[in-house]
C-alpha positions in Angstrom: -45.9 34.8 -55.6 -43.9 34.9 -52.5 -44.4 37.9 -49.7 -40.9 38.8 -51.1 -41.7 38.7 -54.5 -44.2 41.3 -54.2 -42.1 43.7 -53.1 -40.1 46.1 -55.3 -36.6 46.4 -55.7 -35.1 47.3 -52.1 -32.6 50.2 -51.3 -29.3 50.7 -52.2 -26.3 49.5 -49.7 -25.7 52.5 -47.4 -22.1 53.9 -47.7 -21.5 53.4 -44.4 -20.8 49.7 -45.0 -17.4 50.7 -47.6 -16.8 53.1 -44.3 -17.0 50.0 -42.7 -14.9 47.8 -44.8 -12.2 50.5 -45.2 -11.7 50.2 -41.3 -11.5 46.6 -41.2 -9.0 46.6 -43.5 -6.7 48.2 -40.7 -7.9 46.5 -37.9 -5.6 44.8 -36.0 -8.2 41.6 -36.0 -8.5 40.4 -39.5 -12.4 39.3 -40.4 -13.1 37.1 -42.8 -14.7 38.1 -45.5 -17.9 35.4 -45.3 -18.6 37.3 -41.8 -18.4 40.6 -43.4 -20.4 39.5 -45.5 -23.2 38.1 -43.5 -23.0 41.3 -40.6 -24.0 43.7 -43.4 -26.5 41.4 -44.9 -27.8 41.2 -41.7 -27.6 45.0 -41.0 -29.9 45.7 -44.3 -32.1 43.1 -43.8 -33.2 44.2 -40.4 -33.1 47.7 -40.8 -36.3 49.6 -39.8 -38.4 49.6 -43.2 -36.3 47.5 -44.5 -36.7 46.1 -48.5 -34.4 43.6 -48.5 -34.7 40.3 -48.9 -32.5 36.8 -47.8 -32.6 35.5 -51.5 -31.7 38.4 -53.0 -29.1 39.6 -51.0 -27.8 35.8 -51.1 -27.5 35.8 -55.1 -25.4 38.8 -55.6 -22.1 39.5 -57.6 -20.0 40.5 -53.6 -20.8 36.9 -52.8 -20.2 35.4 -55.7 -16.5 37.0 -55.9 -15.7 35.3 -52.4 -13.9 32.6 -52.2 -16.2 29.1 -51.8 -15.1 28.5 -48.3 -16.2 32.2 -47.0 -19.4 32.2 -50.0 -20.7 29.3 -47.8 -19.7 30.8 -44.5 -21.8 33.8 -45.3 -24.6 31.8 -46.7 -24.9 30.0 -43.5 -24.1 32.6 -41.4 -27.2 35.2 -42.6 -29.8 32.0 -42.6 -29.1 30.6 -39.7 -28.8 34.0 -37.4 -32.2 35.4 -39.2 -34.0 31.7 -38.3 -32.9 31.6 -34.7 -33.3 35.0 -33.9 -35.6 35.7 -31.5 -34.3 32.5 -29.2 -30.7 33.8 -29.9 -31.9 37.3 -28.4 -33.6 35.3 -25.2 -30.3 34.1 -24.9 -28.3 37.3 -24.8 -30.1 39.3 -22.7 -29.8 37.6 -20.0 -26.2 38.1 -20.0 -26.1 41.5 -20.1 -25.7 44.1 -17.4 -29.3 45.7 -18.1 -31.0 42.9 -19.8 -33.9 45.4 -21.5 -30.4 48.0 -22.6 -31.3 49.2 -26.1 -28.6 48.6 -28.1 -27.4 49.9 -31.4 -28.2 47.7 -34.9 -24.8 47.1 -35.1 -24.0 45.8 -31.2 -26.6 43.8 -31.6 -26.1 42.1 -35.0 -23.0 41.4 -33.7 -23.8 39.8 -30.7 -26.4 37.5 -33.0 -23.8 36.5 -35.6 -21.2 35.2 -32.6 -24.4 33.5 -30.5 -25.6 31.7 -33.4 -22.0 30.4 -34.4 -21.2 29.0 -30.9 -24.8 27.1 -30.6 -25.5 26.0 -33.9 -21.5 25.1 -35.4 -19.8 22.6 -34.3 -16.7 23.4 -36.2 -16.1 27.3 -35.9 -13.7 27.5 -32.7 -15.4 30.1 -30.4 -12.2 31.7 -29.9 -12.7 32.3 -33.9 -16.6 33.9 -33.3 -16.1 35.5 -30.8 -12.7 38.1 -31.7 -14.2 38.6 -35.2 -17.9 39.6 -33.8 -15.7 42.3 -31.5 -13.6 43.4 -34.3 -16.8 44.1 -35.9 -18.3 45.9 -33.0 -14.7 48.5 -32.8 -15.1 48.7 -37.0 -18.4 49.6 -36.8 -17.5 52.4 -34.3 -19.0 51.2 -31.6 -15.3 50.7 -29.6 -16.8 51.4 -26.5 -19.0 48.4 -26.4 -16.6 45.7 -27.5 -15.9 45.2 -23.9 -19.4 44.2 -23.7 -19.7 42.3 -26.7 -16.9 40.3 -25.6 -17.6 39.6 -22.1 -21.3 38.4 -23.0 -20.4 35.7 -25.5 -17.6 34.7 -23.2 -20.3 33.9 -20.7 -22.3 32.6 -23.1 -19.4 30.5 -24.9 -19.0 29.0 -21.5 -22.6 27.7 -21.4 -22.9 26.6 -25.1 -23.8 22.9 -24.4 -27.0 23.9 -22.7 -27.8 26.6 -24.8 -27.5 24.2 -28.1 -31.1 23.0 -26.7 -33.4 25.4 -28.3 -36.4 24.0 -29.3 -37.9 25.6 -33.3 -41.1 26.8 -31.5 -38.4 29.9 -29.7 -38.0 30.7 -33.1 -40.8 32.2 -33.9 -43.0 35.1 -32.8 -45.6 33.9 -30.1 -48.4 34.9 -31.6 -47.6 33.3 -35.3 -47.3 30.0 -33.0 -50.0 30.5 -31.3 -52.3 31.0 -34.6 -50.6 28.2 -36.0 -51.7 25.7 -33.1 -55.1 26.9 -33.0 -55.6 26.3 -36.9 -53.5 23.1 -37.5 -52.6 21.9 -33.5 -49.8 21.3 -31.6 -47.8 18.5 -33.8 -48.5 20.1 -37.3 -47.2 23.5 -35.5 -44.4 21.6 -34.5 -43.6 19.9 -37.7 -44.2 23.8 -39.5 -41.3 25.1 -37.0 -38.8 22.3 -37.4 -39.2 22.7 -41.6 -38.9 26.6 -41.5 -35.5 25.9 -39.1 -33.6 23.8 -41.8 -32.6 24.4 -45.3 -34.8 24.5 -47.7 -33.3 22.0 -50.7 -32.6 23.1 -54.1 -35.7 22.3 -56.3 -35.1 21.5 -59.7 -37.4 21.2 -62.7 -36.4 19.3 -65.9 -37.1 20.2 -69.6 -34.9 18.6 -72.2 -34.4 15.0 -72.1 -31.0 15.1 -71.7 -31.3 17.6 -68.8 -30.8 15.0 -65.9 -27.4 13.5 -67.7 -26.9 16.7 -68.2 -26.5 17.7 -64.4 -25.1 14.1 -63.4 -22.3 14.6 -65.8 -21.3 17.5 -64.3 -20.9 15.8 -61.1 -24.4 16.6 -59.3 -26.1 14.2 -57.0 -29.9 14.2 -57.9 -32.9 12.7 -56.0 -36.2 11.9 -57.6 -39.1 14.8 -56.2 -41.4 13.9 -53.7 -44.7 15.0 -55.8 -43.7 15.2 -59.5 -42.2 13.5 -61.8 -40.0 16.2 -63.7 -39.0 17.5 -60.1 -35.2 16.8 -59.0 -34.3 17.6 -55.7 -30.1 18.5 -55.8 -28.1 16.7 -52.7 -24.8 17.9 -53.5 -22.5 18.9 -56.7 -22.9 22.5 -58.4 -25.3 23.5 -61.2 -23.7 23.4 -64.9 -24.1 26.4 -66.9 -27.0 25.7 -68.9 -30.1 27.3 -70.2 -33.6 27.8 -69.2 -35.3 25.8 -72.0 -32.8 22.3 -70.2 -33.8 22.9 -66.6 -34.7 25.4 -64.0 -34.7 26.0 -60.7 -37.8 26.2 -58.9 -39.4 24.6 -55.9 -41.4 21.7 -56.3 -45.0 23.4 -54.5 -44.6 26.0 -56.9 -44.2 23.7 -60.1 -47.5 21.8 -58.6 -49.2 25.4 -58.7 -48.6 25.6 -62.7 -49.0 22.1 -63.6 -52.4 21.9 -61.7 -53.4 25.4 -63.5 -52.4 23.7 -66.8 -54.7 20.5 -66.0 -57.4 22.7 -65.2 -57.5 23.9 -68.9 -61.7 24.1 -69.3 -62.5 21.1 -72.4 -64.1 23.8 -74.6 -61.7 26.1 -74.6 -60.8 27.1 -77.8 -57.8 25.6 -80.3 -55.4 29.0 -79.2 -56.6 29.8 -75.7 -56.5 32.5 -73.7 -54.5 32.9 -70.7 -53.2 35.2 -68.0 -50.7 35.2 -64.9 -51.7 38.1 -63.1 -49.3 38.6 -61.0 -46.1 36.8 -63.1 -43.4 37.4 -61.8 -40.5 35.9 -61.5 -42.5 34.4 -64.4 -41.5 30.5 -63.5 -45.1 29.7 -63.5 -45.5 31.5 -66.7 -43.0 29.4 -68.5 -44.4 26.6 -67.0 -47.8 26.9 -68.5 -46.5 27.7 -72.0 -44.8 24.4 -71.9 -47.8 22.8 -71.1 -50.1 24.8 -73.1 -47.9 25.8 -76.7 -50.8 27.0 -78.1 -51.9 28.8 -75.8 -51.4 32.8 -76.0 -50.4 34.3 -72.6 -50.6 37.4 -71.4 -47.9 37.9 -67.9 -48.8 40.9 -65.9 -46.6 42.7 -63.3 -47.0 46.0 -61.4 -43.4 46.6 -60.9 -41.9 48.1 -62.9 -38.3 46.4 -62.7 -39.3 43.0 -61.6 -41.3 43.5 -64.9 -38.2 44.5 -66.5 -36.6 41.2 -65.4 -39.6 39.0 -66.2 -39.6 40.5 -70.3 -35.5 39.8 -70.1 -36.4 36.5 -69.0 -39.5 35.4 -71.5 -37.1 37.2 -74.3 -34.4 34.7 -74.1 -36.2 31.7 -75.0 -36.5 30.6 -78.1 -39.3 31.4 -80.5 -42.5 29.8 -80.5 -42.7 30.2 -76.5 -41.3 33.4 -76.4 -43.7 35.3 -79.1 -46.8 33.6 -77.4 -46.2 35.3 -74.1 -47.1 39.4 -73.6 -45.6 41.1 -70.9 -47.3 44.0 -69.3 -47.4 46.4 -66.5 -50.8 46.7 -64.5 -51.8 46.5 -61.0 -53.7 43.3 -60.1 -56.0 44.9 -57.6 -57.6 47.6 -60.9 -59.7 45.8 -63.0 -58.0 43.7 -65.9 -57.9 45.0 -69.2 -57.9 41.8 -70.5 -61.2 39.3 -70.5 -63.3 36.6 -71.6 -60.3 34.6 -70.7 -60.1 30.8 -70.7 -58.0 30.7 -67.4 -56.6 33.0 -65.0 -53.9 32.0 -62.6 -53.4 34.2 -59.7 -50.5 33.5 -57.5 -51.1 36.4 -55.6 -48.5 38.2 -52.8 -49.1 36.7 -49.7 -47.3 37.0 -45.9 -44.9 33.8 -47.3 -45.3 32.4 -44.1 -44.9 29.1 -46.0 -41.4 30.0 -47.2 -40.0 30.9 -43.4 -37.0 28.7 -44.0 -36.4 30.0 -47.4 -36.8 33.4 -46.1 -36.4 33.8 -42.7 -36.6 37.4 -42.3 -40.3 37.4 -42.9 -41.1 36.3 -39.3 -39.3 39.1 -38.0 -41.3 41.9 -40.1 -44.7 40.7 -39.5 -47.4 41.1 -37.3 -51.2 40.6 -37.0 -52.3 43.9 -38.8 -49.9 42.1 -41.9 -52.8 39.7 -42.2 -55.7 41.9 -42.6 -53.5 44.2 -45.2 -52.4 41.4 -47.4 -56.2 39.6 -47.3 -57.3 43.2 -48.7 -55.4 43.1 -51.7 -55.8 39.4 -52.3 -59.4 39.8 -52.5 -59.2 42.5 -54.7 -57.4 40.9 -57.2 -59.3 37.3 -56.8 -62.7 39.5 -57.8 -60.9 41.4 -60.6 -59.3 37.8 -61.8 -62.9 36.1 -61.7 -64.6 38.9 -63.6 -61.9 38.5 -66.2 -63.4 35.0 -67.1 -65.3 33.8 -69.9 -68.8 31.7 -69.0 -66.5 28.4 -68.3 -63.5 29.7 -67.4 -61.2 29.0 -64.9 -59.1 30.8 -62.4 -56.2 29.1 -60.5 -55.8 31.1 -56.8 -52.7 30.3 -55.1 -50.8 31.6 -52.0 -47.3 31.0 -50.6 -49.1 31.3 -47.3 -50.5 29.0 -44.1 -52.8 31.2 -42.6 -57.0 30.8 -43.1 -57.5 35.0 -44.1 -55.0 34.6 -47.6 -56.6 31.6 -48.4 -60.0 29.6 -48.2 -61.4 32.8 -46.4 -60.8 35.2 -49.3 -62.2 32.2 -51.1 -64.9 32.2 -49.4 -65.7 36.1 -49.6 -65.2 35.9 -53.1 -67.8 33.8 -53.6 -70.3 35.2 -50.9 -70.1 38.2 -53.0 -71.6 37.1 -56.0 -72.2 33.1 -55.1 -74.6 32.8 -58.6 -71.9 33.6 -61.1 -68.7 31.6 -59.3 -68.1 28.5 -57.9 -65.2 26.5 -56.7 -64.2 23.4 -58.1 -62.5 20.5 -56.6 -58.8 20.0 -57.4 -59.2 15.9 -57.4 -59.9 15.7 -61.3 -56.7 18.0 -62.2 -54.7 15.7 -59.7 -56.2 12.7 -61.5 -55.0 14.4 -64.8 -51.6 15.2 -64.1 -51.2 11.1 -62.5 -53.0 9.8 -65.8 -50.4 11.8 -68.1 -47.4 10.6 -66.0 -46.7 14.2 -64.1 -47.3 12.8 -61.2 -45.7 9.8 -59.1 -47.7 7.1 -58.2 -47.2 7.5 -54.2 -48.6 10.9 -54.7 -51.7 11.1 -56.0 -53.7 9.1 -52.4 -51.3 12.1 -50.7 -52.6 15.2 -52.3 -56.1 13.7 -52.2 -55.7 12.5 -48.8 -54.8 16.5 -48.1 -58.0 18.2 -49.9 -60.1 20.1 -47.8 -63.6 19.5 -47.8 -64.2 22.5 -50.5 -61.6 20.8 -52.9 -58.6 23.1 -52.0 -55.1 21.7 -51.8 -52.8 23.4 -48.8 -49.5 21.9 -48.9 -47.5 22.6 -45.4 -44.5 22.6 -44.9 -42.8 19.5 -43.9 -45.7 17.5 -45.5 -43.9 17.1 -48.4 -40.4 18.5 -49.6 -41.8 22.1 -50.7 -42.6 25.4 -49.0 -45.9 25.6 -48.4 -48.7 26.7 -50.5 -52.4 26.8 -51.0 -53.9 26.1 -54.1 -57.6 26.5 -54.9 -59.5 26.6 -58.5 -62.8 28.4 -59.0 -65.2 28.5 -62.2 -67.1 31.3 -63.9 -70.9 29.8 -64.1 -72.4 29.4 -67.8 -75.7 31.5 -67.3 
């Protein structure tokens, strides 16, 4: 579970975005609706406090109802200016009259959306950026700084060649770099940028048989996954209407997380065993295991009360056996479970995401070091409260959408510091020999992910490693006293 799948539904659009809308409609300087778009996106998403998320706001009726051309636009737009941020800000101030000027959300976003368009695309005149980014600034009602906002991209229009030269490291916040080269070194951290600056590819994971001729029928260009062998990676074409139980999106790091959690099944368990996701959803790995496991009863749990909302809408419409096997219910991972003697836990638990920076790019803008201790808090409560929830035997998959030491081997190893004679942690390289022997996983991938163990047995996946987000993955045992 992502950093933005652990947070609840965000607020709802402020009205003064129809005010907004009902005065571009009369302005003299039509704007497209795709930039529209993306300057209120952007508006919510960096609002002080702010719930929102990219992928959220990205999969939502308004953008479905534009037109492909300004659906893409606006797509492109809201990634792009959220990833370059902070270099796209070192450019503008600079060109202002008082370089460290507050200026309002909506001066500002505007100056971003026009910055990133004349550095990072080629085929958007700047003529085109930059009258649309002032129409904004006069319909937002901010008619006195258009001048401004005008005269600033014209100067920085005019040096767009050598401003097209930002390296990914200006990306990111200083500090997250700087933690980044001391745990991994300068060419990893390089690597971690460049992945987190590009678009993340649409993952795809294949049920049915005929769910791959299925998609290439319907005009989609498919490329074979990088780790497994149900994983498609989509290059172009669009997505035919089709349900669940065919194929599903989902990146390929995350499918690893379930399928390794399935291969870690303990060999006594019993004929019907026991399982639990405690912290479920979107429930992707949930469906995952109950494919794996179909006689296995699963209990999803999700402290949200809409997301768990969602995840029961989602379990219900799949078809019977899978869908009566798996209980939905609302608890708080960090209380003790109410379910135990369980034959395996998995616990995907919320994390910082800063694995999934290029999926959702707004992350790096929200955290900061005291994010780190807060999230390692919670993720230690729930790893003890997961652990204790075993059976003498059982298992407990901990995963993390994360990069960073205190979310992952270190809550490990607190975990296990605490009570080191009833929990140990197991090594990951017979569940990777598992999933190669039963044909899950390609052949070119099994020396990889053993080649990428740590020394305890953990799997990190970074990004740019392979083609997922990246992800730690880590399987303990409850001892047999």
């Amino acid at each position: 579970m992502s950093f933005c799948a652990a947070t609840t539904s965000g607020p709802k659009p402020s009205s003064g975005f129809d005010m907004m809308r009902k005065r571009t409609s009369g302005n003299q300087q039509k704007i497209s609706p795709g930039r529209l778009f993306a300057y209120e996106a952007l508006l919510k998403l960096n609002a002080p406090g702010s719930k929102f998320h990219s992928d959220s706001l990205l999969r939502t009726r308004a953008l479905d109802k534009l037109a492909p051309v300004d659906r893409n636009l606006a797509t492109t737009l809201v990634l792009g200016t959220l990833r370059w941020q902070l270099a796209l800000d070192a450019l503008i101030r600079p060109l202002l009259t008082r370089p460290n000027a507050k200026l309002d959300a909506e001066v500002l976003t505007a100056l971003r959306l026009a910055a990133f368009q004349l550095t990072h695309l080629d085929r958007i005149p700047a003529h085109a950026a930059i009258n649309e980014s002032v129409a904004l600034t006069h319909a937002s009602g901010h008619k006195f700084a258009a001048g401004m906002v005008n005269a600033v991209l014209r100067k920085l229009a005019a040096n767009a060649a050598e401003s097209r030269a930002l390296a990914p490291r200006d990306a990111y916040p200083e500090w997250l770099v700087g933690r980044w080269t001391n745990n991994f070194g300068g060419a990893i951290t390089d690597a971690i940028c460049l992945h987190g600056q590009q678009q993340p590819g649409l993952n795809l994971r294949l049920i049915a048989p005929d769910a791959e001729s299925t998609l290439l029928a319907a005009g989609a260009e498919l490329a074979p996954g990088s780790l497994l062998t149900t994983a498609r990676r989509l290059i172009n074409g669009s997505l035919p209407e089709a349900p669940e139980s065919s194929f599903r999106i989902q990146d390929e790091g995350s499918q690893l997380v379930a399928e390794i959690a399935a291969a870690l099944l303990p060999a006594d368990a019993s004929p019907q065993p026991r399982l639990l996701d405690a912290c479920a959803a979107p429930g992707g790995k949930t469906l995952l295991l109950a494919e794996r496991l179909p006689l296995a009863a699963i209990t999803a749990m999700e402290n949200s009360p809409p997301r768990l909302a969602e995840l029961r809408q989602r379990m219900a419409s799949h078809p019977r056996p899978l869908s009566s096997r798996i209980s939905c219910e609302e608890a708080d991972a960090t209380e003790p479970f109410a379910t135990l003697n369980l034959d395996l836990v998995l616990a995907d638990v919320p994390c910082t995401g800063t694995g999934t920076l290029g999926r959702n790019p707004e992350i790096r803008h929200r955290l900061t070091p005291a994010s780190l201790a807060a999230h390692a808090a919670r993720q230690q409560k729930i790893l003890s409260n997961a652990l204790h929830a075993l059976r003498p035997g059982g298992r407990l998959l901990y995963s993390t959408c994360s990069l960073e030491p205190e979310e992952n081997q270190l809550a490990i190893d607190a975990a296990l510091k605490s009570c080191p004679a009833e929990f140990m942690q197991l090594t990951l390289a017979p569940a990777l020999d598992s999933l190669a022997t039963s044909g899950l996983l390609h052949a070119h991938a099994l020396p990889q992910l053993k080649a990428a163990l740590t020394p305890a047995g953990a799997l990190p996946l970074l990004p740019g490693q392979f083609n997922s987000d990246g992800f730690f993955i880590c399987a303990l045992e409850r001892r047999v006293q």
